[in-house]
C-alpha positions as CSV (number, residue, x, y, z in Angstrom):
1,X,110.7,128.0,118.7
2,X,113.8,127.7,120.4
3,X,115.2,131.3,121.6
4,X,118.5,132.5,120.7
5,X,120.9,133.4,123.2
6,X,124.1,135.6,123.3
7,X,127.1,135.0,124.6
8,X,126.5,136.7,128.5
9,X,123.3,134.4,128.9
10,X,124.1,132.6,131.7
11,X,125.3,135.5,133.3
12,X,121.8,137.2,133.2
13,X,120.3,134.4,134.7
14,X,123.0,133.9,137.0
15,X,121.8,137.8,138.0
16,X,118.3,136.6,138.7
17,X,116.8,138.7,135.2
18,X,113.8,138.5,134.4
19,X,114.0,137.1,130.4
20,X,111.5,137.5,127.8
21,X,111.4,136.8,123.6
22,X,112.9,140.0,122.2
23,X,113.2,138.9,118.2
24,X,114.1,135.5,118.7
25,X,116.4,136.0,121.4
26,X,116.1,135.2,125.2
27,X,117.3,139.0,126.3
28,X,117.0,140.3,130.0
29,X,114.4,142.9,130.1
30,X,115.1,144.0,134.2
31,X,117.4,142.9,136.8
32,X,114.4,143.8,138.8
33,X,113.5,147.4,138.6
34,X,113.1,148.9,135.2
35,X,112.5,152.2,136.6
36,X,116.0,152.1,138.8
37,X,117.7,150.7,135.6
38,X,116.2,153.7,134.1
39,X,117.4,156.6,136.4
40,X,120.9,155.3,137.3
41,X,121.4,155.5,133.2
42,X,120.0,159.1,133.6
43,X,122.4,159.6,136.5
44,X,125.5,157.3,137.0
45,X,126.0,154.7,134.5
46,X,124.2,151.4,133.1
47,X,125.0,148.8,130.9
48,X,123.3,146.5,128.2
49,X,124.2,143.5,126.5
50,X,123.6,144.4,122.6
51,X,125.5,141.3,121.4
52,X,122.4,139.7,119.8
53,X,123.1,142.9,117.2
54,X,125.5,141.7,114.5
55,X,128.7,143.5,113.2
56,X,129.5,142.8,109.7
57,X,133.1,144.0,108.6
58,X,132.8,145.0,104.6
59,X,136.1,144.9,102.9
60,X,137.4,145.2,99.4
61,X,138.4,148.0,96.5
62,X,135.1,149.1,95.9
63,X,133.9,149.3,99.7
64,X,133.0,153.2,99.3
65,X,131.2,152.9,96.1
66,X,129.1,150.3,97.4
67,X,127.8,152.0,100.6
68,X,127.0,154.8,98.1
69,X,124.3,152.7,96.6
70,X,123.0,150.9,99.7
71,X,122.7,153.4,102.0
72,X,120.4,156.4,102.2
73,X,123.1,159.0,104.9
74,X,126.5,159.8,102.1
75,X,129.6,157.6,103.3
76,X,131.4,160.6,101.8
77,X,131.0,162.6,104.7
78,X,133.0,159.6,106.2
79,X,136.6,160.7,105.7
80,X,138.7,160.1,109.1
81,X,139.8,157.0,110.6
82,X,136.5,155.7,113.1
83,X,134.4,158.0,112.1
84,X,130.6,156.6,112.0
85,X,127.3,157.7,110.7
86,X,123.7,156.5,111.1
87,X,121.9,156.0,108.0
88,X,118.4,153.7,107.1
89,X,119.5,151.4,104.1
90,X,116.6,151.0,101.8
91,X,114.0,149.1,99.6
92,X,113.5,150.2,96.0
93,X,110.3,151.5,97.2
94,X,111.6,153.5,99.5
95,X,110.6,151.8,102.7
96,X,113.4,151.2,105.2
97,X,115.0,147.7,105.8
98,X,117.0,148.7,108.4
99,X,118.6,151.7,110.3
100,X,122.4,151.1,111.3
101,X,125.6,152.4,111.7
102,X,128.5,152.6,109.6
103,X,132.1,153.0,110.6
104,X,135.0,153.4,108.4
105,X,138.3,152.6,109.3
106,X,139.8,152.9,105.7
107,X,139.1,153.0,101.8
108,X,139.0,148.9,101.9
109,X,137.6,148.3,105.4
110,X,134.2,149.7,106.7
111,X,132.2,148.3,109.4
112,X,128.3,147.7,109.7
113,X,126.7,147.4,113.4
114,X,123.1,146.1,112.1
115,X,119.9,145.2,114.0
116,X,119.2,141.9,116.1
117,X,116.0,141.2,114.2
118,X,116.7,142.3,110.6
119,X,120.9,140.9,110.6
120,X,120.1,137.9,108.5
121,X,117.8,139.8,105.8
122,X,120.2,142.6,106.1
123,X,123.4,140.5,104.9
124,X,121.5,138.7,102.6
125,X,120.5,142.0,100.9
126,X,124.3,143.2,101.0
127,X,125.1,139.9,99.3
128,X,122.5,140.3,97.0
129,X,123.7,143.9,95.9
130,X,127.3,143.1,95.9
131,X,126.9,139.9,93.4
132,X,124.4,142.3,91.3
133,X,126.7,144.9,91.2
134,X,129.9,143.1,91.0
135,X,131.7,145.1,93.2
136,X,133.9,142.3,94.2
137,X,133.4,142.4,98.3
138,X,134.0,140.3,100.9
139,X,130.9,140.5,103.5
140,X,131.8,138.8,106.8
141,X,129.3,138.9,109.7
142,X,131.4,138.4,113.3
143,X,129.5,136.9,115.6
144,X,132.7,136.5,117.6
145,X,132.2,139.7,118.3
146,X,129.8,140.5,121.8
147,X,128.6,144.1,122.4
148,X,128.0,146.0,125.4
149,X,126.6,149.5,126.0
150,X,127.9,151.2,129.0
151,X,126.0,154.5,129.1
152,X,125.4,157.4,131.5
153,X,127.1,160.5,132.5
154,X,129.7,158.5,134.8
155,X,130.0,156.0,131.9
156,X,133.3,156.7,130.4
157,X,135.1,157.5,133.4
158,X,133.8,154.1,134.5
159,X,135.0,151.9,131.5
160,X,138.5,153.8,132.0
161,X,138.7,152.5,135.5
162,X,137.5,149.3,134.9
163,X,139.9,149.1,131.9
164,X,142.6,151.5,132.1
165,X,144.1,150.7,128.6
166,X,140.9,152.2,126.8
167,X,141.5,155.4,128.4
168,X,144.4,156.8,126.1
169,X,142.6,155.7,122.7
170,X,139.1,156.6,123.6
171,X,139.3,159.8,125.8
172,X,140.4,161.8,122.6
173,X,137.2,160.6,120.6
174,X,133.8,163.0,120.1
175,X,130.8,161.9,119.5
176,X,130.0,159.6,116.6
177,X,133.6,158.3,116.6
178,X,135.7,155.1,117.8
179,X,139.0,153.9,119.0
180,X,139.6,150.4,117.6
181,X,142.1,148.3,120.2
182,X,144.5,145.6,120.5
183,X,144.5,144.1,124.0
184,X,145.6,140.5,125.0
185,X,145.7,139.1,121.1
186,X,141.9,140.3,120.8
187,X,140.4,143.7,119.1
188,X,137.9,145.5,121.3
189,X,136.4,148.5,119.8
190,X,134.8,151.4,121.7
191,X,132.4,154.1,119.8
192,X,131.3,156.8,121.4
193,X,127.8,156.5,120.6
194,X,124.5,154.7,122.1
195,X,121.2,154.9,122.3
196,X,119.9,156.2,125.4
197,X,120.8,160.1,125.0
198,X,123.1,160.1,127.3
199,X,127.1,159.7,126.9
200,X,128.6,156.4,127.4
201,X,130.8,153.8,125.1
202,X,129.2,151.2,123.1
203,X,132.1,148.7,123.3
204,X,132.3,145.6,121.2
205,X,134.7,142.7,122.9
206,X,135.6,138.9,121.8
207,X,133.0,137.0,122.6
208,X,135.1,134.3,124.6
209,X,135.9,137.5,127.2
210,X,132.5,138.6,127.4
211,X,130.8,137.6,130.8
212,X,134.5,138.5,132.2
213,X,134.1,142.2,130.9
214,X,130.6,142.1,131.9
215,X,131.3,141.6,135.6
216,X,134.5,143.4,136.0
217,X,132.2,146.6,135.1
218,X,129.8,145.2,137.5
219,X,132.3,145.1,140.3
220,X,133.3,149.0,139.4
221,X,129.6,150.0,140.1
222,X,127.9,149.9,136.2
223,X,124.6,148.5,137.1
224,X,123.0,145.7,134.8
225,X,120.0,147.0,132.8
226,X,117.5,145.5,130.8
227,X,115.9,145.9,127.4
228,X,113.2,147.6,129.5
229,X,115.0,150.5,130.3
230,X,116.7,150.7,127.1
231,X,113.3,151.3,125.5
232,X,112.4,154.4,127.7
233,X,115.3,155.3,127.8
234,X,115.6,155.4,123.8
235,X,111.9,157.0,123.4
236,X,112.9,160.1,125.5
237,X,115.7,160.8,123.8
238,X,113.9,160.4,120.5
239,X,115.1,157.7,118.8
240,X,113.4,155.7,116.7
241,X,112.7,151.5,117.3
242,X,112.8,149.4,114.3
243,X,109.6,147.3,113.8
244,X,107.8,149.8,115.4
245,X,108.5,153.6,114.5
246,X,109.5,153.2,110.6
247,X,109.6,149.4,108.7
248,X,109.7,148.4,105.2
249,X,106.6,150.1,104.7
250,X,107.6,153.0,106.1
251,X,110.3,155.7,104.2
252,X,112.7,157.7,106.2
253,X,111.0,160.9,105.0
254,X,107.9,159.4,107.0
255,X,109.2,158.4,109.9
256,X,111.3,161.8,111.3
257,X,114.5,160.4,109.4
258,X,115.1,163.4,106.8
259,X,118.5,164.4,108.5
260,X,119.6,160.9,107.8
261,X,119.0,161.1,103.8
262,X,121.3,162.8,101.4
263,X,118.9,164.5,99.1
264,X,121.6,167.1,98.3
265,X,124.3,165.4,96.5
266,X,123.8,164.3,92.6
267,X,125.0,160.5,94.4
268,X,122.1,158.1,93.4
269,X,121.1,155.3,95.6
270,X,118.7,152.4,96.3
271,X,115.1,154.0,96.9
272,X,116.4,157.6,96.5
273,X,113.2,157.9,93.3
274,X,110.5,156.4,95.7
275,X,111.2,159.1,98.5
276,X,108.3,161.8,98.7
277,X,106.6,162.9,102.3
278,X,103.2,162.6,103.2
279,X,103.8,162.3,107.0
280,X,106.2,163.6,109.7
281,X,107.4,162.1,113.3
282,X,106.8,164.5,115.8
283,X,107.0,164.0,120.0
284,X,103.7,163.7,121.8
285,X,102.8,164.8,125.8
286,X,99.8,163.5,127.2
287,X,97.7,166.7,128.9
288,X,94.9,164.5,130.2
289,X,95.5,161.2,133.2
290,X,96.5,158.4,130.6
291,X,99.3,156.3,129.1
292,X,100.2,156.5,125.8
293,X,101.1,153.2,123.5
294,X,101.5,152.7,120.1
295,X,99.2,152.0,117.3
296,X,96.5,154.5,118.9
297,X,94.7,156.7,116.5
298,X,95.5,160.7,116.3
299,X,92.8,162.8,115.1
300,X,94.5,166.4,114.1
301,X,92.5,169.0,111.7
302,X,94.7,167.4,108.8
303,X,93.3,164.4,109.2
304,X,94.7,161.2,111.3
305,X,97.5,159.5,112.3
306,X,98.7,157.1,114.7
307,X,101.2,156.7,117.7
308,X,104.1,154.3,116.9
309,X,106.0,154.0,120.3
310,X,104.3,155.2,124.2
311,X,105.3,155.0,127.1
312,X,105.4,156.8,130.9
313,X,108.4,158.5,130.7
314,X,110.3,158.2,134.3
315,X,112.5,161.2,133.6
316,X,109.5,163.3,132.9
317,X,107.0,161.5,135.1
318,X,104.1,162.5,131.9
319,X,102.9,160.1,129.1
320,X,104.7,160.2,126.2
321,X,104.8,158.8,122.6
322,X,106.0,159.3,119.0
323,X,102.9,159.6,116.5
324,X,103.0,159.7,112.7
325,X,100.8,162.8,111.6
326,X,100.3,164.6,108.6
327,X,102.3,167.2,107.3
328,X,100.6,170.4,108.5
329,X,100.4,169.4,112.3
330,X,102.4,172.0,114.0
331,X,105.0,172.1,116.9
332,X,102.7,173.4,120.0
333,X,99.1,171.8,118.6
334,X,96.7,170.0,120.7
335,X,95.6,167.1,119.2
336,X,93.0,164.3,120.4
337,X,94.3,160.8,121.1
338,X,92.0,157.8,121.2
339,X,92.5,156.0,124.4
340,X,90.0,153.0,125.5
341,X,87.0,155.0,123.2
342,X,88.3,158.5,124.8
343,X,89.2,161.6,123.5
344,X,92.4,162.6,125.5
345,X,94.2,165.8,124.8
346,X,98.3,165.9,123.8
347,X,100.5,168.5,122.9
348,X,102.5,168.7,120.1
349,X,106.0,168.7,121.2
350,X,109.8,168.8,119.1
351,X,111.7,165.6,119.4
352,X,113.8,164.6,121.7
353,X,112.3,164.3,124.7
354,X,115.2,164.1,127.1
355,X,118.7,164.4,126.6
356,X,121.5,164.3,128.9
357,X,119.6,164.0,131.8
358,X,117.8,167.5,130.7
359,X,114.2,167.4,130.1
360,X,113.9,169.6,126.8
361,X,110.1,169.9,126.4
């Protein structure tokens, strides 16, 4: 199979990265040291290309009534200009097809940032639900679009001295919001959100500029990082992996998402019958000399479960991992892990694991 590639791929080999599969697509997973990748992200600021995600601008009169339907999180509590939200978009069954972000901009114009490995089924199940429904919408993927997360407590400052014209539009913004910008005939647009726990921009750029963004932050002291980093960086601060920690067998309820679904509001939407909870998501620390993975059995006195993501945390120096259990495991258990035929000990901890740079466990 021939591997996918986005826009700043020569510039990662140019960098000497170390490539590997990642969905299809030929993504760096170190520039050499994961763990430095890791705790300059903790500490200074990091990037990562994200351009093999896809942004898919929806427009059309019937924009809000359709993310009503699709989506589990209520676009209603999307009411000012760049506001985003997080939601899982669903299967009638309840099981999650994706998890995304949503960003409206106005009552005919909202904006999807979807995942690398699910874009194609995604937009093919917006299609799908448009033509059934007839709302009338014009779905448009951009794949001139390239995407770059610059994260880490020196992140923003970083961006605004690599790019001084973001400063004015973006320094305003809170969490969870974006500044969309018109520089040189081409839109950039920079959220304040991520996935690392830490603060930072995730800033989407034409594509044709790319690999000039990329090493003009490069030159300012952001330091390359790989999909590596990303993932410990993600599983500390609690954040769940599609494919791994929730899938379309999975339903949000399940998989630690609850927050994310609006089960308050009268609003109806795709799945919203099939949701019940027989399982919860819940932060695992190894007590015993180990490393935690996924897909490891956990043997509670409500019966089993199972790790979905493990790791060694760097920030923590201890094992970590998410773990599906049944309901009736409780914050500050000790519960068993199998490990190569042993029994190892782990305690029961509260997601996240990390965030901003402070262990919270």
């Amino acid at each position: 199979m021939t591997l996918k590639h986005t826009v700043l791929h020569s510039t990662h080999i140019a960098a000497q990265a170390r490539m590997v599969d990642f969905g299809g697509w030929d993504m760096p997973v170190n520039y050499g040291s994961q763990i430095e990748e890791h705790h300059t992200v903790r500490s200074d600021a990091g990037m990562f290309d994200v351009s093999h995600m896809r942004v898919v601008d929806i427009t059309g009169d019937k924009v809000r009534d359709f993310l009503r339907y699709v989506l589990a999180n209520n676009v209603d509590k999307l009411q000012i200009a760049g506001k985003a939200l997080y939601s899982c978009m669903l299967r009638p069954n309840g099981g999650v097809i994706d998890d995304l972000i949503v960003y409206y901009f106005s009552e005919d114009f909202f904006r999807l940032v979807v995942n690398a490995g699910t874009a194609d089924k995604d937009i093919e199940w917006l299609n799908a639900q448009n033509a059934e429904g007839q709302f009338g919408l014009v779905i448009e993927p951009r794949p001139d679009f390239a995407l770059i997360a610059v994260q880490g407590p020196n992140a923003r400052a970083k961006v605004w001295a690599t790019f001084p014209f973001t400063q004015a539009p973006s320094e305003p913004l809170k969490p969870f919001n974006t500044a969309r910008i018109e520089h040189d005939g081409g839109e950039w647009m920079v959220a304040r959100t991520g996935y690392t726990g830490e603060d930072g921009f995730e800033i989407a750029v034409p594509a044709t500029i790319a690999a000039d963004v990329w090493t003009q932050l490069t030159a300012n002291g952001v330091r390359p990082a790989g999909l590596g980093a990303r993932d410990t960086l993600r599983l500390e601060a609690g954040m769940n992996l599609y494919g791994q920690d929730m899938d379309e067998n999975i339903n949000p309820l399940n998989a630690g998402l609850a927050w994310t679904v609006d089960l308050v509001s009268e609003r109806d939407f795709i799945g919203k019958s099939a949701l019940s909870q027989s399982a919860q998501l819940v932060g695992l620390v190894l007590l015993d000399k180990g490393v935690l993975r996924s897909h490891q059995t956990v043997e509670t006195v409500h019966g089993e479960g199972e790790t979905t993501s493990g790791t060694f945390s760097p920030t923590m120096q201890q094992s970590i991992a998410f773990a599906r259990v049944p309901v009736g495991v409780e914050i500050g258990d000790t519960v068993q892990v199998i490990i190569r035929d042993k029994k190892l000990n782990a305690k029961v901890v509260k997601l996240p694991f990390v965030r901003n740079g402070k262990v919270l466990v």
